[in-house]
C-alpha positions as CSV (number, residue, x, y, z in Angstrom):
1,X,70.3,64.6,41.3
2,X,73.8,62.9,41.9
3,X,73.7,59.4,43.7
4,X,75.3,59.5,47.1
5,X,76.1,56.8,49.5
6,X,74.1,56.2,52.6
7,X,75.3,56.9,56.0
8,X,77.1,60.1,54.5
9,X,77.2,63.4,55.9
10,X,75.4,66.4,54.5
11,X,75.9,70.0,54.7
12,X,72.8,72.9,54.0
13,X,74.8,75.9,51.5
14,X,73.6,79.0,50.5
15,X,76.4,81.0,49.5
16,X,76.5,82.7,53.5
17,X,79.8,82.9,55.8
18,X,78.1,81.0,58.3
19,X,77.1,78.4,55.5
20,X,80.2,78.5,54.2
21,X,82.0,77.8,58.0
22,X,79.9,75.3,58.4
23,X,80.5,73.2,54.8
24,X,84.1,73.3,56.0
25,X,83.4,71.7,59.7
26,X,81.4,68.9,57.9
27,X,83.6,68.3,55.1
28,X,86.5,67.7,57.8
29,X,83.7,65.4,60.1
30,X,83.4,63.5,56.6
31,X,86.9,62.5,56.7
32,X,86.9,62.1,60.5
33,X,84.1,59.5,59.0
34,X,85.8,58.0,56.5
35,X,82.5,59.0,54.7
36,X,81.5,61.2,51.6
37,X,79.9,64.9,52.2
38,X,76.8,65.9,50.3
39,X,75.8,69.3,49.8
40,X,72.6,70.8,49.7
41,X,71.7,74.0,48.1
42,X,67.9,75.0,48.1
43,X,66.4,77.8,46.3
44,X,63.0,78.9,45.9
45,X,61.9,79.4,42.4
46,X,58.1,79.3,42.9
47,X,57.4,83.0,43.5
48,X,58.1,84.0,39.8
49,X,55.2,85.4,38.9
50,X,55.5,87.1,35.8
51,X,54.6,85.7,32.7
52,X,55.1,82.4,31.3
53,X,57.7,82.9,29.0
54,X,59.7,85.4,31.2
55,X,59.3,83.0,34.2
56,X,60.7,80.0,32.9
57,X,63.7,82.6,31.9
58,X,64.1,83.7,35.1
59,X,63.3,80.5,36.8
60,X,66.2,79.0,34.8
61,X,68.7,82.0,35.5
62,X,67.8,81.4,39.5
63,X,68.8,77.7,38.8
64,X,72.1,78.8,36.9
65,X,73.2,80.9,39.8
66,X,72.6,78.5,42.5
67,X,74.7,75.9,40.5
68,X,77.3,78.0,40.1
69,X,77.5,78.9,43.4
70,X,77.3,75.3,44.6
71,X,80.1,74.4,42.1
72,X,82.4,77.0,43.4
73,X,81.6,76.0,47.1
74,X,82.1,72.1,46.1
75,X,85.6,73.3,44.6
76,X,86.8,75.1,47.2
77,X,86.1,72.2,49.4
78,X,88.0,69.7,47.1
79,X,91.0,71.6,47.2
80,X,91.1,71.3,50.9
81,X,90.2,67.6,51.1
82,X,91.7,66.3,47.8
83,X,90.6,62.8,49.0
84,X,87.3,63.7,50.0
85,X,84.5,62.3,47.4
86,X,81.8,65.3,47.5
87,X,78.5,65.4,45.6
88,X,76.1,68.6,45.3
89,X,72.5,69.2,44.6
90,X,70.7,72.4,43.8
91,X,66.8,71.7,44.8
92,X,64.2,74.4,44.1
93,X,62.0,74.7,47.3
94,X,62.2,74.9,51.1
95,X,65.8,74.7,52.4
96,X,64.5,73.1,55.5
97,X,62.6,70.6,53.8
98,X,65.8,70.1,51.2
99,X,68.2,69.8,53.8
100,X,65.6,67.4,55.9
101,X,65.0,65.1,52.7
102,X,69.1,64.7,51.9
103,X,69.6,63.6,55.5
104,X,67.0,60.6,55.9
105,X,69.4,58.5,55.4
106,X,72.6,60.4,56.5
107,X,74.6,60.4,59.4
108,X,74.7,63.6,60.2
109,X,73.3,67.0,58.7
110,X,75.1,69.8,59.4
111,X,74.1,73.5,58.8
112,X,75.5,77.3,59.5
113,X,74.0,79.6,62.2
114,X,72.1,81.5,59.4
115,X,71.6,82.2,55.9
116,X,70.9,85.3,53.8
117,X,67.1,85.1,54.5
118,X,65.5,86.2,57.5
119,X,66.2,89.4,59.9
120,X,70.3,89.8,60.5
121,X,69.2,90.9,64.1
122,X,68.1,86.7,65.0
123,X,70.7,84.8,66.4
124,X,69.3,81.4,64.8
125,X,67.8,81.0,61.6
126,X,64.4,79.6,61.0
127,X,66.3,76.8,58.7
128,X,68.7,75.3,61.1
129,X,66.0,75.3,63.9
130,X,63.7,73.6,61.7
131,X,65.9,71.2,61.1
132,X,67.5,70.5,64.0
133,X,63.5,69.7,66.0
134,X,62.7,67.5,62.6
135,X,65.4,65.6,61.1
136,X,65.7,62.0,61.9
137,X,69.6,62.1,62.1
138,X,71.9,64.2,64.8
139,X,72.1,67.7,63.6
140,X,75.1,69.9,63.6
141,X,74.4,73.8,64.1
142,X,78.1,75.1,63.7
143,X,78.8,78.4,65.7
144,X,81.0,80.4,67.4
145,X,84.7,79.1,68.1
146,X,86.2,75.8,67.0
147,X,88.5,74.9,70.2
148,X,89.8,71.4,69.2
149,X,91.6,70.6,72.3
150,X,88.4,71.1,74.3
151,X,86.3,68.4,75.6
152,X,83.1,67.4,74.1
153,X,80.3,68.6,76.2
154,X,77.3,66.4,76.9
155,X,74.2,67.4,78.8
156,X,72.7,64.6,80.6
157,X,68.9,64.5,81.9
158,X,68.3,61.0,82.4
159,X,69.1,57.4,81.5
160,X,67.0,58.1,77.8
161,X,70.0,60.5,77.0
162,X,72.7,57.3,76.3
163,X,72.1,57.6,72.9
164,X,73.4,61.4,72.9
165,X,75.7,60.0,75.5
166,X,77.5,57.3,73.2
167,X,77.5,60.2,69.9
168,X,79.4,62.1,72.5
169,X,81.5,59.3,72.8
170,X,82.0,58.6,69.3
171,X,82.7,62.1,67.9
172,X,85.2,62.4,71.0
173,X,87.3,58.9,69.8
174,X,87.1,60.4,66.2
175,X,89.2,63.9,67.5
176,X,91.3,62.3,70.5
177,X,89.4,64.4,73.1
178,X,87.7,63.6,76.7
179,X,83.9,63.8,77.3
180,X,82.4,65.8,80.0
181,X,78.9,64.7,80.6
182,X,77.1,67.7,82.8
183,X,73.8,66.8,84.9
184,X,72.3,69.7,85.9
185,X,69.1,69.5,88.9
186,X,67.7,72.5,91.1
187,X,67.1,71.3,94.8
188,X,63.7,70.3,95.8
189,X,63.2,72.1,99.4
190,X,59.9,72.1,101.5
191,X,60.7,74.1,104.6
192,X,63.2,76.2,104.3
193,X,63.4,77.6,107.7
194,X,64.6,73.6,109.3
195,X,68.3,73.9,108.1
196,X,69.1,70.5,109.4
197,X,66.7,68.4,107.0
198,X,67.3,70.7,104.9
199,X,70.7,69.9,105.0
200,X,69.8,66.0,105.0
201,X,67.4,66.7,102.5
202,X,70.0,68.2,100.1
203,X,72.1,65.7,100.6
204,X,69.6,62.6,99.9
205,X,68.7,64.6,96.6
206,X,72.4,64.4,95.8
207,X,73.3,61.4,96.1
208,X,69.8,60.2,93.9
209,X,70.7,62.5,91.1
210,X,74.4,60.6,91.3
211,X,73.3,57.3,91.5
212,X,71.2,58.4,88.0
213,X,74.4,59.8,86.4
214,X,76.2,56.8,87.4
215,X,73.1,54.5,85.8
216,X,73.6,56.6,82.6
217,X,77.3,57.0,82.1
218,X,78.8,53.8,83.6
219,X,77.4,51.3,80.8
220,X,78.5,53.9,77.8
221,X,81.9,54.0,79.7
222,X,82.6,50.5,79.1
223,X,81.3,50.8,75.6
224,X,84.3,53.1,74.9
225,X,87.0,52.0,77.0
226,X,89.6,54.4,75.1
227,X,87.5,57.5,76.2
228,X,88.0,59.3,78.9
229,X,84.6,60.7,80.5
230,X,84.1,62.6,83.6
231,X,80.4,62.7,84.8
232,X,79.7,66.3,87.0
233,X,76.7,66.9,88.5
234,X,75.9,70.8,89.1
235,X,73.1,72.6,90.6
236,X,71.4,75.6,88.2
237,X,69.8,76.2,85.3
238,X,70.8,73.5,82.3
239,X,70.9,76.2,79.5
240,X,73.1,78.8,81.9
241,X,75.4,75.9,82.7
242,X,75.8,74.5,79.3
243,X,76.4,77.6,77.6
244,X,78.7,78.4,79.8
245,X,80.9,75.5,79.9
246,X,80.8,75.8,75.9
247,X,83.1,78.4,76.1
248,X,86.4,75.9,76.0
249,X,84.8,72.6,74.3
250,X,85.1,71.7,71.2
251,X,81.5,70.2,70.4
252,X,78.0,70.3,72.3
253,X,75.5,67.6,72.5
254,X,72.1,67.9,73.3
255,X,69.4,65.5,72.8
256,X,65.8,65.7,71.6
257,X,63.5,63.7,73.3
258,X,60.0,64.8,71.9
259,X,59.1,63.4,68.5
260,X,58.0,66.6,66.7
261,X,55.6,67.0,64.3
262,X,56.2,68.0,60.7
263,X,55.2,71.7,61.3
264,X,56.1,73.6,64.1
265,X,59.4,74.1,66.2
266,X,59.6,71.2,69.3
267,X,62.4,71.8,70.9
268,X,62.9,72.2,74.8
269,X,63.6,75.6,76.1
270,X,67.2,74.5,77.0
271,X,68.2,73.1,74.2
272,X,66.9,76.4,71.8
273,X,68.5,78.4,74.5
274,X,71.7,76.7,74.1
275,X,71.6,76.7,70.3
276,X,70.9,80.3,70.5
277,X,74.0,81.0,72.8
278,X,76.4,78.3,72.8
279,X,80.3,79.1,72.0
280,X,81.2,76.4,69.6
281,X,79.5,73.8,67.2
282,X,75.8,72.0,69.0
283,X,74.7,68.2,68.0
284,X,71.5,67.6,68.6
285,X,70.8,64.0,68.7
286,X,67.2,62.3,68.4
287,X,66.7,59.9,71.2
Protein backbone atom coordinates (compact mmCIF):
# COMPACT_ATOMS: atom_id res chain seq x y z
CA UNK A 1 0.00 0.00 0.00
CA UNK A 2 1.58 3.44 -1.26
CA UNK A 3 1.74 6.27 1.47
CA UNK A 4 -0.51 9.21 0.71
CA UNK A 5 -0.84 12.56 2.18
CA UNK A 6 -3.76 13.38 4.40
CA UNK A 7 -6.46 15.79 3.48
CA UNK A 8 -6.19 14.32 -0.24
CA UNK A 9 -8.82 13.38 -2.42
CA UNK A 10 -9.80 9.87 -3.33
CA UNK A 11 -11.52 8.36 -6.21
CA UNK A 12 -13.35 4.45 -6.10
CA UNK A 13 -12.12 2.59 -9.83
CA UNK A 14 -13.22 -0.39 -11.29
CA UNK A 15 -12.38 -0.25 -14.77
CA UNK A 16 -16.45 1.16 -15.55
CA UNK A 17 -17.25 4.41 -17.80
CA UNK A 18 -18.95 5.81 -14.98
CA UNK A 19 -15.82 5.05 -12.80
CA UNK A 20 -13.74 6.14 -15.16
CA UNK A 21 -15.85 9.75 -15.54
CA UNK A 22 -15.65 10.08 -12.30
CA UNK A 23 -11.59 9.46 -11.67
CA UNK A 24 -11.36 12.36 -14.13
CA UNK A 25 -13.82 14.94 -12.20
CA UNK A 26 -11.69 14.09 -8.98
CA UNK A 27 -8.40 14.24 -10.43
CA UNK A 28 -9.34 17.88 -11.82
CA UNK A 29 -11.01 18.76 -7.93
CA UNK A 30 -7.38 17.53 -6.84
CA UNK A 31 -5.77 20.25 -8.59
CA UNK A 32 -8.60 22.71 -7.93
CA UNK A 33 -7.17 21.50 -4.26
CA UNK A 34 -3.80 21.85 -4.72
CA UNK A 35 -3.96 18.32 -3.27
CA UNK A 36 -2.88 14.69 -4.48
CA UNK A 37 -5.67 12.08 -5.80
CA UNK A 38 -5.66 8.54 -4.51
CA UNK A 39 -7.19 5.84 -6.19
CA UNK A 40 -8.94 2.97 -5.02
CA UNK A 41 -9.57 -0.24 -6.71
CA UNK A 42 -11.31 -3.09 -4.71
CA UNK A 43 -11.65 -6.52 -5.79
CA UNK A 44 -13.08 -9.43 -4.21
CA UNK A 45 -10.87 -12.40 -4.14
CA UNK A 46 -12.50 -14.43 -1.29
CA UNK A 47 -15.00 -16.44 -3.29
CA UNK A 48 -12.25 -18.72 -4.92
CA UNK A 49 -13.24 -21.79 -3.88
CA UNK A 50 -11.37 -24.32 -5.62
CA UNK A 51 -8.52 -25.92 -4.43
CA UNK A 52 -5.58 -24.61 -2.61
CA UNK A 53 -3.14 -24.65 -5.10
CA UNK A 54 -5.45 -23.49 -7.92
CA UNK A 55 -6.82 -20.72 -5.63
CA UNK A 56 -3.85 -18.98 -4.72
CA UNK A 57 -3.30 -19.18 -8.81
CA UNK A 58 -6.28 -17.58 -9.51
CA UNK A 59 -6.37 -15.41 -6.53
CA UNK A 60 -3.10 -13.95 -7.83
CA UNK A 61 -4.25 -13.60 -11.52
CA UNK A 62 -7.46 -11.54 -10.07
CA UNK A 63 -4.77 -9.40 -8.23
CA UNK A 64 -2.70 -9.02 -11.55
CA UNK A 65 -5.60 -7.78 -13.54
CA UNK A 66 -6.83 -5.32 -11.06
CA UNK A 67 -3.25 -3.79 -11.06
CA UNK A 68 -3.06 -3.53 -14.37
CA UNK A 69 -6.13 -2.02 -14.75
CA UNK A 70 -5.43 0.53 -12.04
CA UNK A 71 -2.00 1.24 -13.68
CA UNK A 72 -3.52 2.05 -16.96
CA UNK A 73 -6.36 4.19 -15.27
CA UNK A 74 -3.44 5.99 -13.03
CA UNK A 75 -1.62 6.64 -16.58
CA UNK A 76 -4.20 7.98 -18.35
CA UNK A 77 -4.83 10.35 -15.58
CA UNK A 78 -1.13 11.57 -15.47
CA UNK A 79 -1.06 12.38 -18.92
CA UNK A 80 -3.88 14.76 -18.33
CA UNK A 81 -2.59 16.34 -15.17
CA UNK A 82 1.21 15.99 -15.69
CA UNK A 83 1.59 17.94 -12.32
CA UNK A 84 -0.78 16.04 -10.50
CA UNK A 85 1.01 13.47 -7.80
CA UNK A 86 -1.44 10.28 -7.96
CA UNK A 87 -1.04 7.11 -5.84
CA UNK A 88 -3.17 3.76 -6.47
CA UNK A 89 -4.10 0.89 -4.35
CA UNK A 90 -5.62 -2.44 -5.38
CA UNK A 91 -7.46 -3.87 -1.96
CA UNK A 92 -9.00 -7.29 -2.10
CA UNK A 93 -12.49 -6.98 -0.38
CA UNK A 94 -15.60 -4.77 -0.24
CA UNK A 95 -15.32 -1.70 -2.55
CA UNK A 96 -17.46 0.15 -0.14
CA UNK A 97 -15.64 -0.70 2.76
CA UNK A 98 -12.13 0.05 0.53
CA UNK A 99 -13.34 3.21 -0.63
CA UNK A 100 -14.73 4.11 3.12
CA UNK A 101 -11.23 3.07 4.75
CA UNK A 102 -9.00 5.41 2.06
CA UNK A 103 -11.20 8.34 2.84
CA UNK A 104 -10.95 8.65 6.81
CA UNK A 105 -8.72 10.88 6.49
CA UNK A 106 -9.45 12.49 2.97
CA UNK A 107 -11.12 15.40 1.88
CA UNK A 108 -13.26 14.16 -0.29
CA UNK A 109 -14.13 10.68 -1.80
CA UNK A 110 -15.47 10.62 -4.95
CA UNK A 111 -17.14 7.76 -6.90
CA UNK A 112 -19.07 6.97 -10.44
CA UNK A 113 -22.83 6.36 -10.61
CA UNK A 114 -22.17 2.54 -10.87
CA UNK A 115 -19.80 -0.17 -11.47
CA UNK A 116 -19.83 -3.45 -13.33
CA UNK A 117 -21.55 -5.26 -10.40
CA UNK A 118 -25.12 -5.17 -9.71
CA UNK A 119 -28.34 -4.98 -12.10
CA UNK A 120 -27.64 -2.33 -15.29
CA UNK A 121 -31.43 -1.56 -14.85
CA UNK A 122 -30.56 0.56 -11.06
CA UNK A 123 -29.87 3.99 -11.45
CA UNK A 124 -27.39 4.01 -8.27
CA UNK A 125 -25.10 1.46 -7.27
CA UNK A 126 -25.16 -0.23 -3.89
CA UNK A 127 -21.28 1.13 -3.55
CA UNK A 128 -21.66 4.78 -3.98
CA UNK A 129 -24.87 4.76 -1.75
CA UNK A 130 -23.07 2.98 0.78
CA UNK A 131 -20.64 5.30 0.85
CA UNK A 132 -22.09 8.25 0.51
CA UNK A 133 -24.65 7.43 4.11
CA UNK A 134 -21.20 6.16 5.84
CA UNK A 135 -18.15 7.97 5.01
CA UNK A 136 -16.91 10.59 7.42
CA UNK A 137 -15.80 13.00 4.59
CA UNK A 138 -18.25 14.84 1.79
CA UNK A 139 -18.85 12.35 -0.85
CA UNK A 140 -18.95 13.08 -4.51
CA UNK A 141 -21.47 10.81 -6.71
CA UNK A 142 -20.50 12.14 -10.28
CA UNK A 143 -23.43 12.01 -12.80
CA UNK A 144 -25.09 13.20 -15.57
CA UNK A 145 -23.73 16.57 -17.23
CA UNK A 146 -20.77 18.65 -16.14
CA UNK A 147 -22.07 22.39 -16.74
CA UNK A 148 -19.21 24.54 -15.47
CA UNK A 149 -20.68 27.85 -15.86
CA UNK A 150 -23.63 26.79 -13.68
CA UNK A 151 -24.11 27.71 -10.12
CA UNK A 152 -23.50 25.40 -7.32
CA UNK A 153 -26.74 24.22 -5.96
CA UNK A 154 -27.19 23.95 -2.21
CA UNK A 155 -30.24 22.65 -0.44
CA UNK A 156 -30.95 24.28 2.80
CA UNK A 157 -33.25 22.73 5.73
CA UNK A 158 -32.15 24.55 8.65
CA UNK A 159 -29.35 26.45 10.42
CA UNK A 160 -27.41 22.65 11.02
CA UNK A 161 -26.95 22.71 7.18
CA UNK A 162 -23.93 25.66 7.30
CA UNK A 163 -21.60 23.18 7.17
CA UNK A 164 -22.93 21.95 3.61
CA UNK A 165 -23.59 25.64 3.17
CA UNK A 166 -19.80 26.84 3.57
CA UNK A 167 -18.54 23.34 1.17
CA UNK A 168 -20.89 25.01 -1.18
CA UNK A 169 -19.12 27.99 -0.74
CA UNK A 170 -15.73 26.58 -1.00
CA UNK A 171 -16.02 24.38 -4.01
CA UNK A 172 -17.88 27.56 -5.71
CA UNK A 173 -14.48 30.06 -4.89
CA UNK A 174 -12.40 27.02 -6.21
CA UNK A 175 -14.40 27.17 -9.97
CA UNK A 176 -15.30 31.10 -10.04
CA UNK A 177 -19.07 30.27 -9.88
CA UNK A 178 -22.17 31.75 -7.69
CA UNK A 179 -24.06 29.62 -5.05
CA UNK A 180 -27.75 29.19 -5.05
CA UNK A 181 -28.84 28.00 -1.76
CA UNK A 182 -32.68 26.55 -2.25
CA UNK A 183 -35.04 26.22 0.98
CA UNK A 184 -37.75 24.35 0.10
CA UNK A 185 -41.17 24.21 2.82
CA UNK A 186 -44.91 23.04 2.06
CA UNK A 187 -47.47 25.43 3.68
CA UNK A 188 -49.01 24.43 6.96
CA UNK A 189 -52.95 25.33 6.49
CA UNK A 190 -55.71 24.48 9.08
CA UNK A 191 -58.93 25.66 7.51
CA UNK A 192 -58.83 25.89 4.18
CA UNK A 193 -62.25 27.21 3.43
CA UNK A 194 -61.22 31.07 5.59
CA UNK A 195 -59.07 32.48 2.61
CA UNK A 196 -58.24 35.51 4.51
CA UNK A 197 -56.16 33.80 7.38
CA UNK A 198 -55.28 31.70 5.14
CA UNK A 199 -53.85 34.26 3.30
CA UNK A 200 -52.26 35.80 6.63
CA UNK A 201 -51.36 32.55 7.60
CA UNK A 202 -49.29 32.00 4.41
CA UNK A 203 -47.79 34.90 4.73
CA UNK A 204 -46.63 34.63 8.50
CA UNK A 205 -45.22 31.10 7.43
CA UNK A 206 -43.24 32.98 4.82
CA UNK A 207 -41.69 35.32 6.32
CA UNK A 208 -40.51 32.49 9.39
CA UNK A 209 -39.00 30.27 6.83
CA UNK A 210 -37.06 33.65 5.56
CA UNK A 211 -36.00 34.87 8.60
CA UNK A 212 -34.42 30.97 8.96
CA UNK A 213 -32.71 31.25 5.49
CA UNK A 214 -31.43 34.57 6.43
CA UNK A 215 -30.15 32.94 10.02
CA UNK A 216 -28.31 30.25 7.93
CA UNK A 217 -26.91 32.02 4.97
CA UNK A 218 -26.06 35.49 6.21
CA UNK A 219 -23.08 34.43 8.61
CA UNK A 220 -21.50 31.98 5.73
CA UNK A 221 -21.95 35.13 3.44
CA UNK A 222 -19.57 37.06 5.34
CA UNK A 223 -17.30 34.06 5.58
CA UNK A 224 -16.82 34.20 1.83
CA UNK A 225 -17.07 37.78 0.91
CA UNK A 226 -15.81 36.89 -2.83
CA UNK A 227 -18.90 34.56 -3.35
CA UNK A 228 -21.83 35.49 -4.67
CA UNK A 229 -24.92 33.62 -3.00
CA UNK A 230 -28.54 34.04 -3.64
CA UNK A 231 -30.81 32.47 -0.92
CA UNK A 232 -34.51 31.39 -2.68
CA UNK A 233 -37.05 30.11 -0.81
CA UNK A 234 -39.66 27.81 -2.83
CA UNK A 235 -42.71 25.98 -1.93
CA UNK A 236 -42.81 21.98 -3.08
CA UNK A 237 -41.21 18.98 -2.67
CA UNK A 238 -37.26 19.29 -1.87
CA UNK A 239 -36.22 16.33 -4.08
CA UNK A 240 -38.67 17.63 -7.16
CA UNK A 241 -37.16 21.01 -6.75
CA UNK A 242 -33.53 20.12 -6.45
CA UNK A 243 -33.49 17.83 -9.21
CA UNK A 244 -34.89 20.05 -11.18
CA UNK A 245 -32.80 23.03 -10.75
CA UNK A 246 -29.76 20.51 -11.24
CA UNK A 247 -30.37 20.62 -14.74
CA UNK A 248 -27.95 23.98 -15.35
CA UNK A 249 -25.61 23.78 -12.17
CA UNK A 250 -22.54 22.60 -12.05
CA UNK A 251 -22.36 20.72 -8.58
CA UNK A 252 -25.21 19.64 -5.87
CA UNK A 253 -24.84 19.66 -2.22
CA UNK A 254 -26.87 17.90 0.05
CA UNK A 255 -26.18 17.28 3.65
CA UNK A 256 -26.48 14.25 5.87
CA UNK A 257 -27.69 14.89 9.07
CA UNK A 258 -28.31 11.35 10.68
CA UNK A 259 -25.18 9.51 11.87
CA UNK A 260 -25.61 6.14 10.28
CA UNK A 261 -24.77 3.03 11.46
CA UNK A 262 -22.12 0.80 9.92
CA UNK A 263 -24.73 -1.45 8.08
CA UNK A 264 -27.59 -0.33 6.53
CA UNK A 265 -28.35 2.65 3.97
CA UNK A 266 -29.42 6.08 6.25
CA UNK A 267 -30.05 8.46 4.05
CA UNK A 268 -33.27 10.80 3.83
CA UNK A 269 -35.69 10.18 1.06
CA UNK A 270 -34.59 13.50 -0.60
CA UNK A 271 -31.34 13.23 -0.64
CA UNK A 272 -31.50 9.25 -2.30
CA UNK A 273 -34.05 10.74 -4.52
CA UNK A 274 -31.88 13.39 -5.62
CA UNK A 275 -28.80 11.07 -6.01
CA UNK A 276 -30.96 8.91 -7.93
CA UNK A 277 -32.06 11.73 -10.38
CA UNK A 278 -29.90 14.65 -10.22
CA UNK A 279 -28.38 16.22 -13.67
CA UNK A 280 -24.85 16.77 -12.74
CA UNK A 281 -22.26 15.76 -10.01
CA UNK A 282 -24.03 15.44 -5.86
CA UNK A 283 -21.80 16.30 -2.59
CA UNK A 284 -23.11 14.99 0.19
CA UNK A 285 -21.63 16.56 3.20
CA UNK A 286 -21.80 15.08 6.93
CA UNK A 287 -23.13 17.67 9.23
Amino acid sequence: MEIRGPNGVVAGVDGSPSAAEAAEWAAREAERRGTGLHLVHAVNTGTVTLSPRTGIAVTDLILREAAELLDAVRSTLEAAHPALRITADVVPGDAAEAVLAAAEHAALAVLGTRGHGGFAALLLGSVSLRVAAHADCPVVVVRGADHPEGPVLVAVHDERDAAALRFACESAARRGLPVRALHTWSPVVADVGRMAPVVDELGEEAELHERLLRRTCDPVREDYPDVALEAHQLTGSTAATVVEESRTAALVVLSRHEPAPRFGLRLTTPVHAVLHHAHCPVAVVPV
